[in-house]
C-alpha positions in Angstrom: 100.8 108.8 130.5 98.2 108.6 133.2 98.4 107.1 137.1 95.6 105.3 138.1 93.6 107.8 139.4 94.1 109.6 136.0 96.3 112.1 137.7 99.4 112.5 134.9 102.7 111.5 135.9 106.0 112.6 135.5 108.4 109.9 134.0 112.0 112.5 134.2 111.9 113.0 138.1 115.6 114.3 137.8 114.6 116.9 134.5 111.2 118.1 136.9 113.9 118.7 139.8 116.4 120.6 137.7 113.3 122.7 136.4 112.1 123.2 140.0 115.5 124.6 141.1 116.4 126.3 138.2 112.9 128.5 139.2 114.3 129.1 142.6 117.4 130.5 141.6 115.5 133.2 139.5 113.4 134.0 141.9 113.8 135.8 145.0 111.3 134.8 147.9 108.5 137.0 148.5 107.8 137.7 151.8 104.2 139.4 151.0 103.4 137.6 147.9 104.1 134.1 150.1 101.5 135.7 152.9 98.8 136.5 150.6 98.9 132.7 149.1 99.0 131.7 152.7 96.1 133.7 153.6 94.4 133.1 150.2 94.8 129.0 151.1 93.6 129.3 154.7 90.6 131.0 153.4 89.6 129.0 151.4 90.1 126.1 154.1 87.8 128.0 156.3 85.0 128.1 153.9 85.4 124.1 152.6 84.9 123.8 156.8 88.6 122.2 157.4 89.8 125.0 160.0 89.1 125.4 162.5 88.7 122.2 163.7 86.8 120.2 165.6 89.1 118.5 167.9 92.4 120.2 167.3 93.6 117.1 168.9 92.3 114.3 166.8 95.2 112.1 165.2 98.1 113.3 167.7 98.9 109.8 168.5 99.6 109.6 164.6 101.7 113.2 164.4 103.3 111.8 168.5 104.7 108.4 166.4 105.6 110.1 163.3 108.1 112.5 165.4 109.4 109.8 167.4 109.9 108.1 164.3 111.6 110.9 162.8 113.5 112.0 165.3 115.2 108.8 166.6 118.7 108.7 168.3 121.0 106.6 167.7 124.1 105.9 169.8 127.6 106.7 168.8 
């Protein structure tokens, strides 16, 4: 079956999340595997133009909300 925008999607959320965390219990992390995906992924930002940016500071009235958001308090 196909979403909307044609993208598949998954009708057993709970079968996909036993899948997902059965694979994490096999597999211990990789420190240097993990940095070369990182690496590999920030490349390949740099070349679409996404990083650096422009205005490192463009939308942090969005990220400022979404913490306060977040991280609200609420009296005992």
């Amino acid at each position: 079956m196909m979403g909307k925008d044609g993208s598949p999607v998954i009708k057993n959320h709970v079968l996909l999340r036993e899948f997902e965390e059965s694979q994490l219990r096999k597999e211990a992390p990789d420190y240097h595997r993990n940095l070369k995906v990182f690496e590999a992924l920030y490349q390949e930002a740099r070349l679409l133009g996404i990083f650096p940016l422009k205005n490192p500071l463009d939308g942090i009235e969005v990220d400022v909300h979404l913490a306060r958001v977040i991280n609200v308090q609420i009296p005992a």
